[in-house]
mmCIF file of the N, C-alpha and C atoms, coordinates in Angstrom:
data_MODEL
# 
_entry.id   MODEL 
# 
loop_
_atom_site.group_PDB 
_atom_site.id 
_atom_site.type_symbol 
_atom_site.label_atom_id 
_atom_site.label_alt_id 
_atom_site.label_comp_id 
_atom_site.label_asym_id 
_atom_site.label_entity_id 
_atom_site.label_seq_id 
_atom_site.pdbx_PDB_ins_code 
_atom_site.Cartn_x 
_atom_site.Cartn_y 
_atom_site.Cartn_z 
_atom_site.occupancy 
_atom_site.B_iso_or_equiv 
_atom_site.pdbx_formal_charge 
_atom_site.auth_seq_id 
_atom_site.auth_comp_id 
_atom_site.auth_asym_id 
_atom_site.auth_atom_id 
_atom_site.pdbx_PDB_model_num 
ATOM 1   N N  . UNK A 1 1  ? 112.870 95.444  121.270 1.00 0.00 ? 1  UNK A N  1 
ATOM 2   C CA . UNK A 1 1  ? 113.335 95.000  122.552 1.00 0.00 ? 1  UNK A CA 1 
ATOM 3   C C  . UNK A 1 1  ? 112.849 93.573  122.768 1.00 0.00 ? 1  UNK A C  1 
ATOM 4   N N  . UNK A 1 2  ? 113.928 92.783  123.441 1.00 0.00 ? 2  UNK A N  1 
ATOM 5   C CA . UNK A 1 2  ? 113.402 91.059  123.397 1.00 0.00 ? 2  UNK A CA 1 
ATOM 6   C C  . UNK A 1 2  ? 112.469 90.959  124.729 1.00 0.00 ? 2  UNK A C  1 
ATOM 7   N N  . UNK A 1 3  ? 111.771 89.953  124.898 1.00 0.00 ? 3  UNK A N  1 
ATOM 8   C CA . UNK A 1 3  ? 110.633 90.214  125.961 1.00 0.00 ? 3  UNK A CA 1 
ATOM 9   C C  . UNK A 1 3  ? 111.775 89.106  126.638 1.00 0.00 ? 3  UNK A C  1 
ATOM 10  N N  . UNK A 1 4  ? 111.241 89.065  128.386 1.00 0.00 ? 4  UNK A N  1 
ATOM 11  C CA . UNK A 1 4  ? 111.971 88.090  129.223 1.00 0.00 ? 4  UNK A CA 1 
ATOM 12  C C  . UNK A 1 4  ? 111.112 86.547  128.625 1.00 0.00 ? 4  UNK A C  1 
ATOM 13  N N  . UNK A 1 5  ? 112.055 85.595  129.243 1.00 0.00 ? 5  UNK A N  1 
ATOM 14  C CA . UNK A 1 5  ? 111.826 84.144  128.804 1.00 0.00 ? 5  UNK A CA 1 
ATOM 15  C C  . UNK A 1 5  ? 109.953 83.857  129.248 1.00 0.00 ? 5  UNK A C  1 
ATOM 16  N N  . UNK A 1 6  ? 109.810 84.399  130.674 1.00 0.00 ? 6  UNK A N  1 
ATOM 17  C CA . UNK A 1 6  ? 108.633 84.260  131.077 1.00 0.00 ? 6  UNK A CA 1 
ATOM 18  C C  . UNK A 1 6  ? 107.258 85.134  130.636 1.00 0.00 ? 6  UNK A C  1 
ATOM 19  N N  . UNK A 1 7  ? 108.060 86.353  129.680 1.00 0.00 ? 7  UNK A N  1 
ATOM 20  C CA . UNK A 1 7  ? 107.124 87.342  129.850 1.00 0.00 ? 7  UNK A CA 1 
ATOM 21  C C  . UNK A 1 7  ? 106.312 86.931  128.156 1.00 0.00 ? 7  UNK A C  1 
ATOM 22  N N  . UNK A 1 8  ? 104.707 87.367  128.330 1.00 0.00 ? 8  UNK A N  1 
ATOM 23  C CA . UNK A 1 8  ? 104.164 87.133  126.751 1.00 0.00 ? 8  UNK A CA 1 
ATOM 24  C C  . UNK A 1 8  ? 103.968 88.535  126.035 1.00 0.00 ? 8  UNK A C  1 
ATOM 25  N N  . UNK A 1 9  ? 104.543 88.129  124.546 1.00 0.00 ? 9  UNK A N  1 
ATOM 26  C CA . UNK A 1 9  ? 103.983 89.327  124.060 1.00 0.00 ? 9  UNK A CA 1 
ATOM 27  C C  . UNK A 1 9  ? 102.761 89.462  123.053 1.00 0.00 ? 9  UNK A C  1 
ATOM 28  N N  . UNK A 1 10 ? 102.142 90.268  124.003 1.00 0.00 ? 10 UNK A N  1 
ATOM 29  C CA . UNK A 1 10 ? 100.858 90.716  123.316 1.00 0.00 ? 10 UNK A CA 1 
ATOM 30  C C  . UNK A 1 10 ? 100.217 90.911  121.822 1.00 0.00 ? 10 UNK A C  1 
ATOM 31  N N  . UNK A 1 11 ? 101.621 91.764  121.332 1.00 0.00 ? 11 UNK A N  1 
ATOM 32  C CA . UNK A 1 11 ? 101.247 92.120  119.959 1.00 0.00 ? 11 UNK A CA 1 
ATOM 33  C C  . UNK A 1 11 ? 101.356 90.892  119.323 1.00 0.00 ? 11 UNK A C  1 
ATOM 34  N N  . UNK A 1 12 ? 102.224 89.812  119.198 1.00 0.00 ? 12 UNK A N  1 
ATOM 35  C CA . UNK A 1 12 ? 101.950 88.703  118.192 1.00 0.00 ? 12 UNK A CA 1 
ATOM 36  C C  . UNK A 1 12 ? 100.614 87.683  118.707 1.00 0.00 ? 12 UNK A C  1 
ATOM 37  N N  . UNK A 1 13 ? 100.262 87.603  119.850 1.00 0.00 ? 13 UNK A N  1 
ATOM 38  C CA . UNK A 1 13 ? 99.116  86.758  120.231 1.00 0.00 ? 13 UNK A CA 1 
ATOM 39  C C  . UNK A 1 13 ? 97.796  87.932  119.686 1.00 0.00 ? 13 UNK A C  1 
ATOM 40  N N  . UNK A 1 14 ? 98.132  88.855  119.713 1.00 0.00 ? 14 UNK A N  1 
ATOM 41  C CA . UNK A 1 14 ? 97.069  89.946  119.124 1.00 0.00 ? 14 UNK A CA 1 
ATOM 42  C C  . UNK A 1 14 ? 96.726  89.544  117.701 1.00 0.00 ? 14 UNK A C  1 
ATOM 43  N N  . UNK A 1 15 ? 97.974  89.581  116.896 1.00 0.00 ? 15 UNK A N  1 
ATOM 44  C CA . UNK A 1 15 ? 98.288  89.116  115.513 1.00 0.00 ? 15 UNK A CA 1 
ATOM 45  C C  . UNK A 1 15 ? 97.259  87.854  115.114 1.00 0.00 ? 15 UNK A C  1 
ATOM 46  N N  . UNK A 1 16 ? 98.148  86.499  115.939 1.00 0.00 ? 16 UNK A N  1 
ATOM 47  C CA . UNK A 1 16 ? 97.434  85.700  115.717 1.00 0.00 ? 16 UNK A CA 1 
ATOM 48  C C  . UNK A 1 16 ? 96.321  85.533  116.189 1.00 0.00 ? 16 UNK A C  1 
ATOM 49  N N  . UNK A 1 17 ? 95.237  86.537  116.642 1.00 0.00 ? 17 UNK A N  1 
ATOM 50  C CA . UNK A 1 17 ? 94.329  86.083  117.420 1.00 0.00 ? 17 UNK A CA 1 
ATOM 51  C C  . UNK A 1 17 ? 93.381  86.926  115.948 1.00 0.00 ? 17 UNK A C  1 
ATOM 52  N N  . UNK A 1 18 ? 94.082  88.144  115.621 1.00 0.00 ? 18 UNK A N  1 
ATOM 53  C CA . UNK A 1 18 ? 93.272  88.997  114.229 1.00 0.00 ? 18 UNK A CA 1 
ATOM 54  C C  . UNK A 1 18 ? 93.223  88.084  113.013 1.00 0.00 ? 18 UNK A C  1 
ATOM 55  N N  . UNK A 1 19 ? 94.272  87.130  112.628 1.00 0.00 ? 19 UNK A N  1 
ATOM 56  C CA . UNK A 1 19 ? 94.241  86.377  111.388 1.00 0.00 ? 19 UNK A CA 1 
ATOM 57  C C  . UNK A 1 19 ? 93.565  85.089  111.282 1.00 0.00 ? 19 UNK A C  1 
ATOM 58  N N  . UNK A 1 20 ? 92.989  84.847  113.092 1.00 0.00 ? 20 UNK A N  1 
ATOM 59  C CA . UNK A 1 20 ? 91.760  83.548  113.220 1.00 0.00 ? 20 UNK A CA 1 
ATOM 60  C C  . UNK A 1 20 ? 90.634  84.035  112.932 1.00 0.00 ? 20 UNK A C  1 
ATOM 61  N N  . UNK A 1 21 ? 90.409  85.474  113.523 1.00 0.00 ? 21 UNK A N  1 
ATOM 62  C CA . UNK A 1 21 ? 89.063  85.774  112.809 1.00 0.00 ? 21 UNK A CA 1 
ATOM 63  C C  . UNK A 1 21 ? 89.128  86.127  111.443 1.00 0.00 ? 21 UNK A C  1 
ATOM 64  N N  . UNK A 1 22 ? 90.137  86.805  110.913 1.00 0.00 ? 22 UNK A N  1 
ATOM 65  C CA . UNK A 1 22 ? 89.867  87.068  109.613 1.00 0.00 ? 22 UNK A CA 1 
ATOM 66  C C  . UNK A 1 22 ? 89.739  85.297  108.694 1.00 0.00 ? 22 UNK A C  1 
ATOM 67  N N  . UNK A 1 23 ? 90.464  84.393  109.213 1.00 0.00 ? 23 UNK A N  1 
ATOM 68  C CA . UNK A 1 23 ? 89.855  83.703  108.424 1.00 0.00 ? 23 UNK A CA 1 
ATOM 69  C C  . UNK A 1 23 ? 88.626  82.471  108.644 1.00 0.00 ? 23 UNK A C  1 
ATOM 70  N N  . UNK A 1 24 ? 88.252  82.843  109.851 1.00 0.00 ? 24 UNK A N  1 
ATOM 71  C CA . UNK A 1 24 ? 87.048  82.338  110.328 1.00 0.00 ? 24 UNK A CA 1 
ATOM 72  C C  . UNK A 1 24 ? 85.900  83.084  109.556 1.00 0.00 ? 24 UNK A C  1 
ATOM 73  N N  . UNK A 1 25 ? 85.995  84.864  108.948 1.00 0.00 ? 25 UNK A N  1 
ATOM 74  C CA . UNK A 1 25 ? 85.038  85.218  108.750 1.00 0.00 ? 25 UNK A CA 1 
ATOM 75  C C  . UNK A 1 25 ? 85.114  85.199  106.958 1.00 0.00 ? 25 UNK A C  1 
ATOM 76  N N  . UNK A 1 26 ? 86.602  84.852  106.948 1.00 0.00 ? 26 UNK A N  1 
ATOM 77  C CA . UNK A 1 26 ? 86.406  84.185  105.039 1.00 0.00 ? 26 UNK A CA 1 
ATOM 78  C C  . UNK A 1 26 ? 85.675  82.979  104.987 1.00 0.00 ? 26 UNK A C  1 
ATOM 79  N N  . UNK A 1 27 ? 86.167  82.126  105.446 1.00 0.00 ? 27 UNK A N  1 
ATOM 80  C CA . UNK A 1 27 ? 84.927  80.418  105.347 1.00 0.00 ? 27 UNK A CA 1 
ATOM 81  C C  . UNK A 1 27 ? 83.639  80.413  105.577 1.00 0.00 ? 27 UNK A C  1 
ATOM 82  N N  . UNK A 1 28 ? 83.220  81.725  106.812 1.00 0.00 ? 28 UNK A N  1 
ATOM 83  C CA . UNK A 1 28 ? 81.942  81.737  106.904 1.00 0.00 ? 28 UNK A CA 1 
ATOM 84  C C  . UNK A 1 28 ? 81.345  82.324  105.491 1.00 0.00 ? 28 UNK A C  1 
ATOM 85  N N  . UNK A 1 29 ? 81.498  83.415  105.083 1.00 0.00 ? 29 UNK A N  1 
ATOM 86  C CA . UNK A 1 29 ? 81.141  84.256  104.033 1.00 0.00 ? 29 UNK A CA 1 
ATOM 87  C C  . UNK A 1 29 ? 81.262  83.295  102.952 1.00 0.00 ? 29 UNK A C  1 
ATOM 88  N N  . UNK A 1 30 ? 82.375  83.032  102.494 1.00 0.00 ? 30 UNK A N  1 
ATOM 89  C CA . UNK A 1 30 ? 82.256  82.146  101.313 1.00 0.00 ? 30 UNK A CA 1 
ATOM 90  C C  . UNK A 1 30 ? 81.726  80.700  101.340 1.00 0.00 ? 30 UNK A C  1 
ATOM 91  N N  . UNK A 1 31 ? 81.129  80.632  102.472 1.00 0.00 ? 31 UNK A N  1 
ATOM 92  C CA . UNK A 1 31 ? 80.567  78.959  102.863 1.00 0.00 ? 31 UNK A CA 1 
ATOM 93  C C  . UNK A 1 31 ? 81.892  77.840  102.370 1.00 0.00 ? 31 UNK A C  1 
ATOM 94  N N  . UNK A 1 32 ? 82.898  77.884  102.822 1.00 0.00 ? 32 UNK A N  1 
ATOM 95  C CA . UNK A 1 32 ? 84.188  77.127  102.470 1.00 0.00 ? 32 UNK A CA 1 
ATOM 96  C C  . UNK A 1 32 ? 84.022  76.184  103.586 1.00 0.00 ? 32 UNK A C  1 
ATOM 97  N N  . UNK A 1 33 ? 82.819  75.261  103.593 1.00 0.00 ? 33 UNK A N  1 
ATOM 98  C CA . UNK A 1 33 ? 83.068  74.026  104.655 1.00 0.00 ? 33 UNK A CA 1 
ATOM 99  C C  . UNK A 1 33 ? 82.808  73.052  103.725 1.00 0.00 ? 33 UNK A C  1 
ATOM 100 N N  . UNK A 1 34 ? 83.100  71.705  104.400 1.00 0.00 ? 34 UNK A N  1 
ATOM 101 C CA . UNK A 1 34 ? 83.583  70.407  103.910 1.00 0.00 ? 34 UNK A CA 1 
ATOM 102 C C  . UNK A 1 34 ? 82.335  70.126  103.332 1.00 0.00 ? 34 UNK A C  1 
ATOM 103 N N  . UNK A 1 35 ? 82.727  69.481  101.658 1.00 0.00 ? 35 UNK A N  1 
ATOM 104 C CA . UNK A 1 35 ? 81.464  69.182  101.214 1.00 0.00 ? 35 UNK A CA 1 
ATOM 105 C C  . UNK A 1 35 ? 81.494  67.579  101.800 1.00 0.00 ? 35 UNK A C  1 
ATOM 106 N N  . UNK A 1 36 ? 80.214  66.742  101.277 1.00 0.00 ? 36 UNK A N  1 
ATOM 107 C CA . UNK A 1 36 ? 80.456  65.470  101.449 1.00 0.00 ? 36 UNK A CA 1 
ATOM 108 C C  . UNK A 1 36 ? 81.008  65.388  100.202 1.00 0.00 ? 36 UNK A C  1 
ATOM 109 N N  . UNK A 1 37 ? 81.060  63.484  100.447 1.00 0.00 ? 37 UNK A N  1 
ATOM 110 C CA . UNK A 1 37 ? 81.938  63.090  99.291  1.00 0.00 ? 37 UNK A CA 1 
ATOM 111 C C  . UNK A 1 37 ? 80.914  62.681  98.124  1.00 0.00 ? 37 UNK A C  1 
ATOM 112 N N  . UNK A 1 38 ? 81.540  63.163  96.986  1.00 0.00 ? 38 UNK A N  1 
ATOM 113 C CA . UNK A 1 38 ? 81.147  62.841  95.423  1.00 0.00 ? 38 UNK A CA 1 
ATOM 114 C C  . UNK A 1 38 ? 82.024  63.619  94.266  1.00 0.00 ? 38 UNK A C  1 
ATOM 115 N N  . UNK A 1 39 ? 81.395  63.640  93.453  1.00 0.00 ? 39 UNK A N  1 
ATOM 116 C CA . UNK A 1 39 ? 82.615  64.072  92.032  1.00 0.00 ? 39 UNK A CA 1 
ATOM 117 C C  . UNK A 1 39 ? 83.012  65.633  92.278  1.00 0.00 ? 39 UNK A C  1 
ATOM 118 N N  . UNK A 1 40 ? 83.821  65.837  92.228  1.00 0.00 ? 40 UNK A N  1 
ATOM 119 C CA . UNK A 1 40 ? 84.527  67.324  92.193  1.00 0.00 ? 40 UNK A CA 1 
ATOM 120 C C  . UNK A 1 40 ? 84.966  67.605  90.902  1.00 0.00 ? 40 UNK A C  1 
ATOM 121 N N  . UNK A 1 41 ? 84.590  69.074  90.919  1.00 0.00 ? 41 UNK A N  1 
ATOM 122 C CA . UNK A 1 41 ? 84.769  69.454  89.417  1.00 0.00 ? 41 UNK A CA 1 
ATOM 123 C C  . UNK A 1 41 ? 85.690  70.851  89.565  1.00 0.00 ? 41 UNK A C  1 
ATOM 124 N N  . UNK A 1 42 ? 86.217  70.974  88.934  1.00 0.00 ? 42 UNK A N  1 
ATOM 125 C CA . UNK A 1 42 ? 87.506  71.881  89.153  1.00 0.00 ? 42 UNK A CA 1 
ATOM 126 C C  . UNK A 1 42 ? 86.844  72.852  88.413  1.00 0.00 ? 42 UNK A C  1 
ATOM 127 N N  . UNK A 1 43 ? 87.494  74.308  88.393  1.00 0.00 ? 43 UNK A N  1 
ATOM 128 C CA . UNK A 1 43 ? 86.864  75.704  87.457  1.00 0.00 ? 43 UNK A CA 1 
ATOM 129 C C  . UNK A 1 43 ? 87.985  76.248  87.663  1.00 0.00 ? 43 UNK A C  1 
ATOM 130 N N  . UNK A 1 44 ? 88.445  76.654  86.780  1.00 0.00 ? 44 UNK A N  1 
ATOM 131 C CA . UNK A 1 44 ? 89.849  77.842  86.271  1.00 0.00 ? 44 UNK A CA 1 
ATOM 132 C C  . UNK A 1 44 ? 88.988  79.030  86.567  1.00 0.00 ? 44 UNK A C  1 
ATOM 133 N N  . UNK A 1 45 ? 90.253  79.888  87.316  1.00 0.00 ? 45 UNK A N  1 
ATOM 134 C CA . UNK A 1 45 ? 90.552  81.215  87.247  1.00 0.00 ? 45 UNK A CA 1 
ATOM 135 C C  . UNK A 1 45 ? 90.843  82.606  86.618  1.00 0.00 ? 45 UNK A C  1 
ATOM 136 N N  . UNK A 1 46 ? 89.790  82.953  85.967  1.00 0.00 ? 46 UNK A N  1 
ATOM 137 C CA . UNK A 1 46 ? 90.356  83.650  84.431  1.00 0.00 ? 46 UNK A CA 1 
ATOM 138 C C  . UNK A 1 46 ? 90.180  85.454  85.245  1.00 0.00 ? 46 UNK A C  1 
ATOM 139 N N  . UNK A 1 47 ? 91.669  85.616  85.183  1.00 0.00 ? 47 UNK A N  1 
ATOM 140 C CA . UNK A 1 47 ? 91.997  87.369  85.590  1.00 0.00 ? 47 UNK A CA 1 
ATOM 141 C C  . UNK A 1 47 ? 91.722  87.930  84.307  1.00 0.00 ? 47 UNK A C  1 
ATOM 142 N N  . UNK A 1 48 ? 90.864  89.048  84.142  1.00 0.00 ? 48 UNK A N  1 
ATOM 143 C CA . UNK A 1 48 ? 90.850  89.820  82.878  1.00 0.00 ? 48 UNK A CA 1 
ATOM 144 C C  . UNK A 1 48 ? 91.426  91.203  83.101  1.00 0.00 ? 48 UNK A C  1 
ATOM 145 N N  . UNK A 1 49 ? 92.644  91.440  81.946  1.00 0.00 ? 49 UNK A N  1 
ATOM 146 C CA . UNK A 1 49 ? 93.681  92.480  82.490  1.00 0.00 ? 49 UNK A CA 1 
ATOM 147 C C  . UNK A 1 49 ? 92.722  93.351  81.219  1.00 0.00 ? 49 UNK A C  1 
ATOM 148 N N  . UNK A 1 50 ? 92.550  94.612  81.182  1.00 0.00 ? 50 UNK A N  1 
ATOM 149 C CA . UNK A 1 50 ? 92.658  95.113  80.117  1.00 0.00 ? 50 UNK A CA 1 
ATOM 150 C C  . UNK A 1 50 ? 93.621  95.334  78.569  1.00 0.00 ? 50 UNK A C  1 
ATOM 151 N N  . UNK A 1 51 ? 92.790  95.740  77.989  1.00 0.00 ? 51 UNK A N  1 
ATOM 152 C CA . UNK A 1 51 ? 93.859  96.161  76.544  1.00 0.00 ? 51 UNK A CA 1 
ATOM 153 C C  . UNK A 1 51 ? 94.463  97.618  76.842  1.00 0.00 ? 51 UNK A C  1 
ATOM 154 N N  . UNK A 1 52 ? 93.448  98.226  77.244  1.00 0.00 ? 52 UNK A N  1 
ATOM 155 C CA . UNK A 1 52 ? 94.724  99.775  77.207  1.00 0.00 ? 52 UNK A CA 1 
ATOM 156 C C  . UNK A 1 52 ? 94.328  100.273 79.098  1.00 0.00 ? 52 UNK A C  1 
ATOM 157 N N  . UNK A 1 53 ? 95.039  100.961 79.529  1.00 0.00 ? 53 UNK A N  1 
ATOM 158 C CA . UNK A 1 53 ? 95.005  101.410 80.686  1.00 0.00 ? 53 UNK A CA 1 
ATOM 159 C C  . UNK A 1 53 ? 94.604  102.817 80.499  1.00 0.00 ? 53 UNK A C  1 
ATOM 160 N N  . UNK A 1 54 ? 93.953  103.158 81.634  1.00 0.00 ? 54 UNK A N  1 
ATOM 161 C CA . UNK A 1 54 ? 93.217  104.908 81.321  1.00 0.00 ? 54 UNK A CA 1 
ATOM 162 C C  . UNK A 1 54 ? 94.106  106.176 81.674  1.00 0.00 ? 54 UNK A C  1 
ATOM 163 N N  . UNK A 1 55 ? 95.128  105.889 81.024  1.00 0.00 ? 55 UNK A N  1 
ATOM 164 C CA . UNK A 1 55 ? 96.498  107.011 81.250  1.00 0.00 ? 55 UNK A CA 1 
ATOM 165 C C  . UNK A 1 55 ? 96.792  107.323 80.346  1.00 0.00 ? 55 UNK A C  1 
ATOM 166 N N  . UNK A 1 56 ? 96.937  108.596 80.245  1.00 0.00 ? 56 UNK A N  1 
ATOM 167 C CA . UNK A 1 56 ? 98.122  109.423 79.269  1.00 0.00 ? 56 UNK A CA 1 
ATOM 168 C C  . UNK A 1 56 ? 99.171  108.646 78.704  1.00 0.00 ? 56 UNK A C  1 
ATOM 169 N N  . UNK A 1 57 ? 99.920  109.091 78.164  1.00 0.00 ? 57 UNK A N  1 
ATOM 170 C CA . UNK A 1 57 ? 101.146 108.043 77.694  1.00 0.00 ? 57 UNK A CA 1 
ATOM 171 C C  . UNK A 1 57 ? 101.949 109.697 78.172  1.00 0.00 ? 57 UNK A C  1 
ATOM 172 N N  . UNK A 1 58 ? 103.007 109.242 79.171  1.00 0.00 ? 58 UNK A N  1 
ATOM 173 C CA . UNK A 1 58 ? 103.941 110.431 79.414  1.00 0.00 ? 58 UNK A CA 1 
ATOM 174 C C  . UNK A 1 58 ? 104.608 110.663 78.406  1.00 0.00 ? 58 UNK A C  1 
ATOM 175 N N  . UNK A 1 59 ? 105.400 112.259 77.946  1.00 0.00 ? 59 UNK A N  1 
ATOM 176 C CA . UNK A 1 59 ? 106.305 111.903 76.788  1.00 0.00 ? 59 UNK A CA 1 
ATOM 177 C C  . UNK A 1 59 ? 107.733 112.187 77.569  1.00 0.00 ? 59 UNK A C  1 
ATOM 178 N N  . UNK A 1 60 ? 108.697 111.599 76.718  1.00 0.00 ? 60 UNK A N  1 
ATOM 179 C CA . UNK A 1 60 ? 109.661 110.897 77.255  1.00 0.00 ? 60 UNK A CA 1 
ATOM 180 C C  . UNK A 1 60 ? 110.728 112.468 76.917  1.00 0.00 ? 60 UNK A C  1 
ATOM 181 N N  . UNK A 1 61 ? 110.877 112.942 77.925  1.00 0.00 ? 61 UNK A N  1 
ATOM 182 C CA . UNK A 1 61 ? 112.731 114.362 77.300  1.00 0.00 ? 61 UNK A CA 1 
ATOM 183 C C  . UNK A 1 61 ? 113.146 113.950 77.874  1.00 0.00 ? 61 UNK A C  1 
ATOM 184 N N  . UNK A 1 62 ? 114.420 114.360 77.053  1.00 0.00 ? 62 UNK A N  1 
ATOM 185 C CA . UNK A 1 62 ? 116.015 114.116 77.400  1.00 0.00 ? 62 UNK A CA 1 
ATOM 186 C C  . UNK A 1 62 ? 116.317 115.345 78.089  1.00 0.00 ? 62 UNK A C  1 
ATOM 187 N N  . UNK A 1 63 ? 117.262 115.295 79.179  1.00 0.00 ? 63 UNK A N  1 
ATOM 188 C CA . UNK A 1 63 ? 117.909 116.717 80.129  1.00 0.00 ? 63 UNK A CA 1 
ATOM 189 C C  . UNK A 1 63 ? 118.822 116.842 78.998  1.00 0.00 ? 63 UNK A C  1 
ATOM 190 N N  . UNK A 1 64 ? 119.202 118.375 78.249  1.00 0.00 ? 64 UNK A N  1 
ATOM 191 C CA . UNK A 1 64 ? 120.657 118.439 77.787  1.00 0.00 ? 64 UNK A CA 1 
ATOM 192 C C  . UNK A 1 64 ? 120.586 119.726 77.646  1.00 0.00 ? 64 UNK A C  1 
ATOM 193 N N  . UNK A 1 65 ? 122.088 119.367 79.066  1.00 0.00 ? 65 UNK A N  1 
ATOM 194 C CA . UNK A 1 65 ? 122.701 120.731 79.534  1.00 0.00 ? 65 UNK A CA 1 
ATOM 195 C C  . UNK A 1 65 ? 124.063 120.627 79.483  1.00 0.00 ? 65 UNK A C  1 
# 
């Protein structure tokens, strides 16, 4: 339902009011504030996927009817 021109809606100011703290409380935690200035050094991202996954291997039938 559309809200009137004058009227506010709650749930998205709710929204944006949940995704300021969530990322107010990422920068705090990860200390993500401004360094001063000097050399920056970059570091790659290395995802480590596994070699085998801890599953069965399903076996594969055919329906024939």
């Amino acid at each position: 339902m559309k809200a009137d021109p004058g009227e506010v809606d709650f749930g998205s100011a709710f929204a944006v009011d949940e995704i300021i703290t969530i990322l107010a409380t990422v920068t705090r935690r990860w200390h993500l504030t401004p360094a001063a200035a000097g050399p920056v050094r970059s570091t790659a991202l290395a995802i480590h996927f596994p070699t085998r996954l801890p599953m069965a291997p399903v076996p594969v039938t055919t329906a024939s009817q």
